[in-house]
N, C-alpha and C positions, 0 to 999 in steps of 0.2 A: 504493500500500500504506500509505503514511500514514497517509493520513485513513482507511480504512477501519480501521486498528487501533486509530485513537480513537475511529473509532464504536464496535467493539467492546468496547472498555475503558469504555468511558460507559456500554454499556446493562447491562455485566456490572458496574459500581461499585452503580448501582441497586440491581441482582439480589442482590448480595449483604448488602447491609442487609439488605433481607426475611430472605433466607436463615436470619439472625441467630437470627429467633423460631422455629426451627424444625428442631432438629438431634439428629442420632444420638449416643450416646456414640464419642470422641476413641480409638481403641481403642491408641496408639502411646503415650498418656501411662499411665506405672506409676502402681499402689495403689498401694503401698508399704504393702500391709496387713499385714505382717509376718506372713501365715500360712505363709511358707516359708524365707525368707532369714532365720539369727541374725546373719550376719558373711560380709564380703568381704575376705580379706586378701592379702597378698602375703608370700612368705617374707625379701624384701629390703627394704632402704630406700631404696635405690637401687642400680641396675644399672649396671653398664657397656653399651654399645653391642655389639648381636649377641648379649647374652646371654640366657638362658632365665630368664622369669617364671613362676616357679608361682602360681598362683591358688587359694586355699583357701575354698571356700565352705560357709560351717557352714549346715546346714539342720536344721530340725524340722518336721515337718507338724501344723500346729494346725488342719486343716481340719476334723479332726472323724470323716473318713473316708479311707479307703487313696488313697495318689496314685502316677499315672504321670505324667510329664513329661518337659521337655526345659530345660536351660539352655542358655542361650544368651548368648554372650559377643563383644561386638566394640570392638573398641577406638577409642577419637576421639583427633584430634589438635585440637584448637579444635574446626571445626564439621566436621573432615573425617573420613571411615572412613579407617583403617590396615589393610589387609588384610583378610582371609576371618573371615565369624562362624565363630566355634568353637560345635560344640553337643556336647552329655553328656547320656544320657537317663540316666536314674533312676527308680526306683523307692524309696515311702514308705510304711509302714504308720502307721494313726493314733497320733502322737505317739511317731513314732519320730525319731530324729536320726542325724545323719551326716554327715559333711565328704566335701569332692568338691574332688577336684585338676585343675586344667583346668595345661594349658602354652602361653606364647603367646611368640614369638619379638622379642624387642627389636628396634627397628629398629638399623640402622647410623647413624645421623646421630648425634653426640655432644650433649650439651647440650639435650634437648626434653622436653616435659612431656606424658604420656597421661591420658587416663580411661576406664577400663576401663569398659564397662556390661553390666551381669551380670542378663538377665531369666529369671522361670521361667514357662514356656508348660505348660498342661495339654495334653489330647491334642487336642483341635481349635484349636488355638495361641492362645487365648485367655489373654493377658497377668494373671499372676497375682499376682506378685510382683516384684521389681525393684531393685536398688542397684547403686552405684558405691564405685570405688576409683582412687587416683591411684597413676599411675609413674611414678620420676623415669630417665630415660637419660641420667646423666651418669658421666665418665670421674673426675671431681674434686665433691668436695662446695663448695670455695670461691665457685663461680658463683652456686649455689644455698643458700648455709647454712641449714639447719634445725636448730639448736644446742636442743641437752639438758643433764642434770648430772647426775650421781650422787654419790651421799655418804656412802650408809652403806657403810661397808668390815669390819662385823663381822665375826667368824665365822661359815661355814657358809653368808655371806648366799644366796639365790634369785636370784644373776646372771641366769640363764637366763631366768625368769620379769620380772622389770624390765627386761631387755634386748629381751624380746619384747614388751611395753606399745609402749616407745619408739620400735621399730620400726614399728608400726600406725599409730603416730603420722608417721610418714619421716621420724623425726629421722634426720638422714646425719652428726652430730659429736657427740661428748659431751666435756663439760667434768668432770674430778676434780678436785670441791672438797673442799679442805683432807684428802687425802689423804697430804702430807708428811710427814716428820718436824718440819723446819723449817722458817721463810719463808727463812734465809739458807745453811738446810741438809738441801735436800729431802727426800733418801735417808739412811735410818738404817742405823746401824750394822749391827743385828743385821735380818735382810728379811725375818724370819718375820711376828714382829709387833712394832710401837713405838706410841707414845701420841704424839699429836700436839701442837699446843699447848693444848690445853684437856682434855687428858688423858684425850680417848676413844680406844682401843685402836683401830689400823687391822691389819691381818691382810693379809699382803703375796699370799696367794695370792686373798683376796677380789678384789685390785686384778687378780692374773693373769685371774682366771676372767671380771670383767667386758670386760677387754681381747679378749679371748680368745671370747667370744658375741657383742660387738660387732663384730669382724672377721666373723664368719661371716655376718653379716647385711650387713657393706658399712658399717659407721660409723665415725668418724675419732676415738680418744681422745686428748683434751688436756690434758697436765697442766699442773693451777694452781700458779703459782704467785708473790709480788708479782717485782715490778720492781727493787726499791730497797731493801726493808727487811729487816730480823733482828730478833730478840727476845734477848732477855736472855742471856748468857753469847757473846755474836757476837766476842767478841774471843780466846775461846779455841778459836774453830773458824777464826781465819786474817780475820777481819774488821778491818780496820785502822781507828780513830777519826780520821786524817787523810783519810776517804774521807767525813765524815759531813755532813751538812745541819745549819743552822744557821739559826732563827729571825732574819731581820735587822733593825737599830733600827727599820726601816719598818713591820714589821710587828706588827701589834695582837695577832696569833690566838696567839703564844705567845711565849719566849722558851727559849735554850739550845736544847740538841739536836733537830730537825725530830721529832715523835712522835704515836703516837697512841694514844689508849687504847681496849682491847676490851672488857674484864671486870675490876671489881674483884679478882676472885682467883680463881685456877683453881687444882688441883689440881698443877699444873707447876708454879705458882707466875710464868707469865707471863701477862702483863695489856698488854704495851704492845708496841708497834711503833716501833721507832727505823729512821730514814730515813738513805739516803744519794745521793752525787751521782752521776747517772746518767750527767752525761758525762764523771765521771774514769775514765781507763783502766783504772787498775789494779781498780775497782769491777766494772768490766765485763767484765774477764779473771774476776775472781775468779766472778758470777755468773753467766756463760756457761760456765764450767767445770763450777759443779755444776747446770748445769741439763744439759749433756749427758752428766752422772753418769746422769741418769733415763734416758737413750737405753739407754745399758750395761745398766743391770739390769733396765729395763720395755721392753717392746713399746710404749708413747707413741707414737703419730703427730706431736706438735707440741706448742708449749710457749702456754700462754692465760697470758699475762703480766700483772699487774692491778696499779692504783695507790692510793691514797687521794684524789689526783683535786688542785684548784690550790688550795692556802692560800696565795699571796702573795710577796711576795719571802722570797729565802731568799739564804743566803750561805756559799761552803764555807771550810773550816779556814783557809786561808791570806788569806781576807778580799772572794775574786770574789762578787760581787752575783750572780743567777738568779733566773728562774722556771722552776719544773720543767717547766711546761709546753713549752719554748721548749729540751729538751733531748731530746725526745720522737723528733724525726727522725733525729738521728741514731744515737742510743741503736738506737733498731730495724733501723735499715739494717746496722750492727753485730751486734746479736742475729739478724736473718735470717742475716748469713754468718755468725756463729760454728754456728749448729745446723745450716746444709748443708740437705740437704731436707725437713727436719721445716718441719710448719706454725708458722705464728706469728700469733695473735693477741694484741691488748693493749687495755688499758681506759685510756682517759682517762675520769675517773669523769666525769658531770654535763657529758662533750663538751669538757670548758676544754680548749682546745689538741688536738681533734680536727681540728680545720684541718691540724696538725704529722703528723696518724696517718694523714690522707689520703691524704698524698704521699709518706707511707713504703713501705718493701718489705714491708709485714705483709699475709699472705694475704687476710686477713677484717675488714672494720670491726666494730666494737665498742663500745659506750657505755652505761655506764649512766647512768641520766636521772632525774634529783629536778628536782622541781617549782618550787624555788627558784633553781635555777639559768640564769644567764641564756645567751643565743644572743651570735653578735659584732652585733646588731643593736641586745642590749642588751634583750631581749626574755622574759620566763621560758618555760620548758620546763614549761608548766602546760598547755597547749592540745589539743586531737588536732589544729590545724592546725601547732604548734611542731612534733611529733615528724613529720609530714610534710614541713615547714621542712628540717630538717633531716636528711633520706633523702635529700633532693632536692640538698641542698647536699654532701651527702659521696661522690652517684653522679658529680654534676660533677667534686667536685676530684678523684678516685679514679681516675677514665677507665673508671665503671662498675660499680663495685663496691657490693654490697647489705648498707646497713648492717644490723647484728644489736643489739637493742636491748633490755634487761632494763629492764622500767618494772616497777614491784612496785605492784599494784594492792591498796589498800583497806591500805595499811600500818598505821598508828594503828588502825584498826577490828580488821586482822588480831587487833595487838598487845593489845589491852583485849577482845576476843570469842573467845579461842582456841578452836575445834572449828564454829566457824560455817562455814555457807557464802559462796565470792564468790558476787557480783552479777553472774548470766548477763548481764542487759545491760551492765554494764558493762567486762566482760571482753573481750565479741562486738564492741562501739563500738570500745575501742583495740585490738583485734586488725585488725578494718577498718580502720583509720586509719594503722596502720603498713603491711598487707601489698599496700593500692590504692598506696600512695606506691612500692611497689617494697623493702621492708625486710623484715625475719625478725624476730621476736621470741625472747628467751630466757625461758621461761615452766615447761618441761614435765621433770619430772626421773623417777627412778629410783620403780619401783609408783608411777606415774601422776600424781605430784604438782603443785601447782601454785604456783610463787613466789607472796611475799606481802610478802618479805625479804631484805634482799643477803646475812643468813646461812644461809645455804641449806638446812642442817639444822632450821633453824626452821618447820615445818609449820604454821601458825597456820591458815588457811583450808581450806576443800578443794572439789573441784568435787561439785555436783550431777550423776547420772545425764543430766539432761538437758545440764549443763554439757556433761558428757564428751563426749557425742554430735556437742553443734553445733560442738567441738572438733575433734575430731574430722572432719567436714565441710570448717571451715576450712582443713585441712592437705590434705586430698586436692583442693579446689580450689587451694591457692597450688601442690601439685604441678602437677597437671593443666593451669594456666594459667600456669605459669612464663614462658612464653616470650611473654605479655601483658604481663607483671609487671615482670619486671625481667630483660630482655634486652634492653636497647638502646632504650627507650620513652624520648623528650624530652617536658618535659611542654609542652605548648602555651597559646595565651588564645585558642582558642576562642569564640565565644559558646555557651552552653548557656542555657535556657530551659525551666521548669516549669511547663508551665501549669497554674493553680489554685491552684500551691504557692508557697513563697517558698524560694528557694535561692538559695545563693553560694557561691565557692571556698574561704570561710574557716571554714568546719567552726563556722560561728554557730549557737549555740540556735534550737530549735522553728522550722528551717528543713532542706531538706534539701541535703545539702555536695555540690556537683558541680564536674568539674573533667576537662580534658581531655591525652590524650597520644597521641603519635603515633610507630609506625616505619616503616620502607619498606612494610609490608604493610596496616597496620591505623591506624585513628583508633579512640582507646580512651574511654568516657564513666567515669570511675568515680562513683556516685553510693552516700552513706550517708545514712540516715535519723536523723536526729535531731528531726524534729518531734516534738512533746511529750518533751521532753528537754531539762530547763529549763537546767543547766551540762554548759558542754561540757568538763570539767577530766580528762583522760587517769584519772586518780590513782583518781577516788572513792574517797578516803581516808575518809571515814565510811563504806564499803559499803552507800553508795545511789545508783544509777540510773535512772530512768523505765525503762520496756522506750516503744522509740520506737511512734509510732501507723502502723500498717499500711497501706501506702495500695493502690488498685488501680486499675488500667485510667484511668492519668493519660497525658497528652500530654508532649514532651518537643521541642523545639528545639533541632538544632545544627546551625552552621553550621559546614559543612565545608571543609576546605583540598581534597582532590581526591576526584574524582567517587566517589559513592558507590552500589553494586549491592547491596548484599548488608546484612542488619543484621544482629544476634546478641544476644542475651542471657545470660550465666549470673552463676549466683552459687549462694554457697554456703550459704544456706537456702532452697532451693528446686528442686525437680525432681530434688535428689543431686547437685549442678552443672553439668548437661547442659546443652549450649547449645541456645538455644530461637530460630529464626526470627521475628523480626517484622517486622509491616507497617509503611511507610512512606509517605509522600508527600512529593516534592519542591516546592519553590518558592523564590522569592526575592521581598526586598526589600530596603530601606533598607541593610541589617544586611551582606547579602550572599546565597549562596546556602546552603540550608537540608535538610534533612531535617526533618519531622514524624516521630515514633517512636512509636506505642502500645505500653507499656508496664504489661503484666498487672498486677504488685503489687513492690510493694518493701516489707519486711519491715527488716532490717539494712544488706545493703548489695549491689548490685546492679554486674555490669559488663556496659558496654554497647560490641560492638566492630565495625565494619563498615569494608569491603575495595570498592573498586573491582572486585573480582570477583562476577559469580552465582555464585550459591549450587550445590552438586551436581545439587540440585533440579531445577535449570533448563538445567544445561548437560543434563544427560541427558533433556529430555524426548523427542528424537529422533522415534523413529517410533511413540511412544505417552506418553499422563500417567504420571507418574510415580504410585507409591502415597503420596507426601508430598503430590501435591497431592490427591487420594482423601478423604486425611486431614484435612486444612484442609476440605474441603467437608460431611465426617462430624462434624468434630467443629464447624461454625457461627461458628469465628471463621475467617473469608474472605474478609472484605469486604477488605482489604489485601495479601497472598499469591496469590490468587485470580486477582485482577485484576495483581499484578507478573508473576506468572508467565504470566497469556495474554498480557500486552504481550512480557516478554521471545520467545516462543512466537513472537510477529509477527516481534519483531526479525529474530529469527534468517530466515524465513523471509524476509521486507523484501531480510536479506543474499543469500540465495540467490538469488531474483530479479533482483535487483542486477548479480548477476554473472552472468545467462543462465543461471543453473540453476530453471529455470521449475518442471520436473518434481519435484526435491528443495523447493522453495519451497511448491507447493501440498499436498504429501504433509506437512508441517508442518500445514498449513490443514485437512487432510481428517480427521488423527488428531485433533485437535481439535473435530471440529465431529463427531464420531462419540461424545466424551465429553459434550459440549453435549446431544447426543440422549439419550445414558443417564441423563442427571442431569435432563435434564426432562420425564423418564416417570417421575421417581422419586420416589414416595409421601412417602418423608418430609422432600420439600422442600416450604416452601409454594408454595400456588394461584399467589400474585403472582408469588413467584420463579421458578415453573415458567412461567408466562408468559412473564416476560420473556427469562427463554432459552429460550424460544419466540421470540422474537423473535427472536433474537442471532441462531439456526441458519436462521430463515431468512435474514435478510441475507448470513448467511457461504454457504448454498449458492446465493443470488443472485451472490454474489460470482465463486461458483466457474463458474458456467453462462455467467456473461454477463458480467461485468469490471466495473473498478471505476468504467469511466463510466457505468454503468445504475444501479449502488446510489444509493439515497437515502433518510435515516431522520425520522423524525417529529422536528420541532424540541422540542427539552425541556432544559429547563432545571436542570440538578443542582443540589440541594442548594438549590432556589430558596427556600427557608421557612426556612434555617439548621434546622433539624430536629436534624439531625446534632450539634449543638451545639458545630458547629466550622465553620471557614471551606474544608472539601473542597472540590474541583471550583470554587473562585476562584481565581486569582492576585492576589499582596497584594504592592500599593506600598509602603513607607511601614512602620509599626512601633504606629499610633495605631489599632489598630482590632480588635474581637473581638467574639465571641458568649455572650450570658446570657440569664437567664431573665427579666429585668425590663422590667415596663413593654411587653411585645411587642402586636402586633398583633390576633396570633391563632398554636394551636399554644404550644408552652413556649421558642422560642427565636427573639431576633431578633438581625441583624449590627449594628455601632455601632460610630461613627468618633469619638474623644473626644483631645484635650491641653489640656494647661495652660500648653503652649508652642505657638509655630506651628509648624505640622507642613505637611504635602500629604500626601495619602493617596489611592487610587484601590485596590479591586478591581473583578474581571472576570473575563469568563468569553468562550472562543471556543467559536461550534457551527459544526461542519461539516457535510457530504454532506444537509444540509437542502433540500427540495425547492424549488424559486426560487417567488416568489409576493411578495403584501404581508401583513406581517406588523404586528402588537401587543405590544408590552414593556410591561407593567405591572410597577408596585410600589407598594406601601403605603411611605412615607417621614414621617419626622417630625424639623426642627428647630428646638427652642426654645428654644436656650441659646447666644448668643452672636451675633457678625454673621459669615459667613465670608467671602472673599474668593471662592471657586469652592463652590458646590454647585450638583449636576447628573448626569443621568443622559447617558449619552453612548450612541450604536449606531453602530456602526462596522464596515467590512471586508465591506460588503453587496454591492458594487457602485459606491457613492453617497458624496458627499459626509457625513459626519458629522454625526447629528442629536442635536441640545442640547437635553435637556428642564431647564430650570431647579427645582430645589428651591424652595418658599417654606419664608419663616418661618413657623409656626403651631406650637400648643398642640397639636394634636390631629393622629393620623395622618393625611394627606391621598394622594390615590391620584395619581400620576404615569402618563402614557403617552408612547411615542415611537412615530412609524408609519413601516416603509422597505417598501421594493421590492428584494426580494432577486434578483440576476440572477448569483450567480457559489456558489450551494451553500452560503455562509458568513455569519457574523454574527457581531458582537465587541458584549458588552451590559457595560459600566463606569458604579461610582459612585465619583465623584469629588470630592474638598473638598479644598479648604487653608485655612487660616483662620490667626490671631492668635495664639490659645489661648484657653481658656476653649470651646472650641466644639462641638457633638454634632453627629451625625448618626444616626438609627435609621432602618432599614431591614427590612423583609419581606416575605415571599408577593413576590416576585418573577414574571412567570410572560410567556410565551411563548404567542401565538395566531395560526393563519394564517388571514386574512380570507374 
């Protein structure tokens, strides 16, 4: 069974190039024409486990004319179905609308990330329309934070309405900024309404009402409020001056009392921020006290505690030296038990001393990040590969924890362009850059805003329509892929390889950033595009970015740590982030062993994730093709799929055989070769292709009639002309060798073995179930650049000894031959060099002849 499954896999690798020129429409891939679907939404931001999902599908029919249909709704966990499609039929009159409520049951497992896929079929199920929506099933938002803000606390304000944006978005926490009375004295007197410190009126039942729409949705509210500091009159509310901070002779950035300034002059008449010491007790009675003042009169879930971030040494009343940073751990292990089961998050600004917040008991990491500020490496926070840097360093020290990170994009620009738009690419760049590293971004506040500025009331920017959208997108993928993301993924060094392109793990200009992770289930690729993307600076503080350059249908090498069955694709500009099956091919060399990945297009940023397991696809093909392989043959990309799944198809049979299940083994073989017969009557495949499985179905029912000692197939040589403009159907020694368009033979591609170093390199190719006889190996060969130690063509595994055709040196292609006497079915045809460096080899029209 073998060899007979590599005969068939060879004649079917052929078959399906042809294939290629000549295919039906892909009927399983959505328009996305927008003639039916306005909105997929969810009434929650997140679920608990076992609870009911409603599904709210807004629709308008812009077809022009009356519609009947069907939606259809089934849920993915990564690449797998969740239960039973749900359907709702419906009925539309032209440019009418209407919302449709579907209900779909959360699973029981806590902690997992869905994607809903929401198609509308007209009456002969003809795919007409199509989106997706992310669920989050989690028991606790801390695993997962997706962190918001709210700010305005007017009166009257449209809770309901901002609360519902946020939601769409699965923000699962919201942060109230500067909703206090004061920084040393949160809760006011009088809880109707009080002025804050800048003297805009908050209105205590605005603060109830957003609490209060957020609960019903499933969001966690936090209130802000600093760490350390008071404002102007702190001694007459119980604030004692032997509790304060103190500029020490060390340090440059000021002297006297630790401060800072906000505003020249507010309407309160405060303008400054006076600091104290975090690890005196009685400092931390006093503001643990009135921070669970807020528990008593608000509904708050947890307290978002914030700093002004590390100015240097500092020294308290009685003459001790510090750095605040260096008081961080304990201060929170503290403020976790004084507030009992409220959350706790806290900001070391710019990261100083996030190392201290790592290892504290604070629910949710937290940082904001300026550009100027350096890593412990001593490195600035300027990069998209820093803010990756350090996701990666605060999941290690944390034991897993997903940092949450406010980068304020386009600040300066914000500031001097107010009512401008951000820079879609530049927003979409650092949102990829944080959310592949495993991280949340703080970005998305109250009626749909977008930070621009750590005052958060400051609106300077705003998103474009399209913004919204690809926004949008991103958040139902980091739902949907959570459990890729940041559940438990180590990142790995990998080899990955782009061919054609230039890439590295460090997020470099006009290259693209790849980079690999792994957990018990899955090997992850994440790849972002930044080719034509001159700085790669997180910030674009002037509000300019390239939009990166599009690429498609490129090659990708990674060498994997354990076996790999199965590839995947999603991402979240593309398909609504549905995962997408690709084809592969295995080999090895130098490097280790490898997958080849075709890879459709990459736009932003692309995640590539494959399992030691087949696919559904494949475990079900049982006692008939699945409709996914139907589909790969309909829609002409097959030439990889096609061919995995008749191999896996053998396997399985191979196994039953194996084990004296003869009768279940060949009923494998017979489903199969009854699809073989359908597809090669079928008109709109081509002439060749039909041929050649023409071919395949005879072999397989010779197979079936008389066994696998009678088959024997025409010797041919895959891929003998590099045509393909890759090295398929070779196996590759070595790491010095590929295929271009230069200088070839004949045809637009030849193989070529090239370093600048010495190398050894050899590909090759085995044929089997070939009929015994003598045969003729030709190739066109040419090399004229350098002296090598070994060039030569080798034929081997005939029967016979090993025949050596040597390479000459020449200017000009010259034709090689080797002649054996095949007596055992097989043949092994290798080109081989090693050389100094500085050395070529070209190669082409390979070709196979029996005398």
């Amino acid at each position: 069974m073998k060899n007979f499954k590599r005969m068939v896999t060879m004649t079917l690798a052929g078959t399906m190039l042809l294939t290629n020129a000549s295919c039906s429409k892909n009927i399983t891939t959505p328009t996305n024409s927008g003639e039916m679907i306005h909105a997929v939404t969810t009434d929650k931001a997140m679920y608990d486990p076992g609870d009911n999902v409603e599904i709210h599908i807004d629709l308008k029919n812009s077809k022009g004319s009356d519609f009947t249909g069907t939606i259809e709704i089934n849920a993915k966990h990564l690449d797998s179905q969740v239960g039973s499609t749900i359907e709702k039929s419906f009925s539309l009159t032209n440019d009418e609308t209407d919302s449709i409520i579907a209900n779909w049951e959360a699973p029981s497992t806590d902690f997992k990330g869905y994607l809903l896929e929401v198609d509308v079929r007209d009456s002969s199920n003809n795919l007409l329309d199509s989106d997706t929506v992310g669920v989050d099933v989690s028991s606790s938002w801390t695993k997962f934070p997706r962190y918001g803000y709210v700010w305005d606390f007017t009166e009257n304000v449209d809770a309901s309405q901002r609360i519902e944006k946020l939601k769409d978005y699965h923000i699962n926490a919201l942060q109230y900024y500067d909703w206090k009375y004061r920084h040393h004295k949160p809760v006011a007197d009088n809880l109707e309404v009080w002025d804050d410190w800048t003297g805009r009126e908050i209105y205590g039942d605005s603060i109830k009402s957003y609490i209060s729409e957020a609960h019903d949705v499933n969001m966690v509210n936090m209130s802000y409020n600093m760490a350390y500091a008071a404002v102007s009159g702190y001694e007459d509310d119980g604030v004692k001056q032997d509790w304060a901070l103190y500029y020490s002779d060390n340090n440059d950035n000021g002297e006297g009392h630790f401060q800072f300034k906000m505003l020249d002059e507010t309407p309160t008449g405060i303008t400054h921020l006076y600091f104290f010491d975090m690890s005196n007790k009685e400092w931390q009675d006093y503001i643990f006290a009135e921070s669970n003042k807020v528990f008593d009169v608000f509904e708050f879930d947890g307290w978002h505690s914030d700093t002004v971030g590390e100015w240097g040494e500092m020294q308290t009343a009685d003459g001790k030296t510090l750095y605040v940073k260096d008081t961080y751990t304990e201060f929170l292990n503290a403020a976790k038990e004084a507030i009992g089961d409220k959350y706790l998050v806290f900001n070391p600004v710019g990261a100083q001393g996030i190392e201290n917040v790592n290892i504290s008991d604070v629910d949710v990491l937290y940082t904001e990040m300026w550009p100027w500020d350096r890593d412990r490496d001593g490195e600035l926070y300027h990069s998209y590969y820093s803010l990756k840097k350090e996701i990666e360093r605060a999941r290690e020290e944390s034991g897993g924890k997903s940092l949450v990170i406010p980068a304020y994009m386009s600040y300066d620009y914000g500031e001097a362009n107010p009512g401008s738009p951000f820079n879609t690419s530049a927003v979409l760049l650092t949102g990829a850059a944080v959310y592949a590293a495993g991280g949340a971004r703080m970005e998305l506040g109250d009626d749909g805003n977008m930070l621009s500025n750590e005052y958060f009331p400051a609106q300077h920017l705003y998103m474009t329509e399209e913004l919204e959208q690809r926004v949008a997108k991103q958040y139902d993928f980091i739902v949907a892929y959570q459990n890729l993301l940041r559940d438990g993924q180590t990142e790995t060094t990998n080899r990955i390889e782009v061919l054609n392109y230039d890439n590295n793990p460090y997020g470099d200009p006009n290259t693209i950033w790849t980079y690999s992770k792994q957990d018990s289930n899955y090997e992850i690729i994440q790849m972002i595009n930044l080719l034509g993307v001159s700085q790669n600076d997180w910030r674009a503080n002037d509000g300019q970015k390239e939009t990166p350059d599009k690429v498609s249908d490129f090659k990708v090498k990674y060498y994997y740590s354990n076996e790999v069955n199965s590839v995947w694709l999603a991402s979240p500009d593309n398909n609504d982030g549905r995962s997408q099956e690709l084809s592969f091919m295995k080999g090895r060399d130098e490097y280790g062993n490898y997958v080849e990945i075709t890879v459709p297009s990459l736009e932003y940023w692309n995640m590539i994730y494959m399992s030691s397991n087949t696919s559904d696809g494949v475990e079900n093909i049982g006692t008939g093709l699945t409709q996914s392989m139907n589909n790969y043959i309909e829609s002409g990309d097959v030439s990889g799929p096609l061919v995995k799944q008749l191999t896996d198809t053998l396997n399985q049979a191979d196994h039953h055989l194996e084990k004296g299940s003869n009768e279940q083994g060949i009923k494998f073989l017979e489903d199969y070769l009854a699809h073989l017969n359908r597809k090669s009557n079928d008109q709109n495949v081509s002439t060749e292709a039909r041929d050649n499985l023409k071919e395949t179905v005879e072999a397989l029912n010779n197979y079936l009639s008389h066994g696998e000692e009678e088959i024997t197939i025409p010797a041919e040589i895959i891929n003998g002309g590099f045509e393909r403009g890759d090295l398929r159907g070779w196996n590759i020694t070595g790491s010095n060798v590929g295929v271009d368009g230069n200088d070839v033979n004949s045809g637009e591609y030849k193989a070529y073995f090239w370093g600048d170093k010495p190398y050894e390199q050899k590909i090759e190719q085995d044929l089997s179930l070939i009929e015994n006889g003598v045969y003729t190996v030709t190739a066109m060969v040419k090399q004229n650049t350098g002296t090598p130690t070994i060039s030569r063509m080798e034929i081997s595994g005939y029967g016979g000894e090993t025949v050596y055709t040597d390479i000459p040196h020449e200017e000009e292609y010259v034709k090689i031959n080797g002649i054996v006497e095949v007596t055992n079915g097989e043949l092994t045809i290798a080109f081989h060099q090693a050389a100094d460096g500085s050395t070529n080899l070209q190669i082409d029209d390979v070709e196979i002849i029996k005398n």
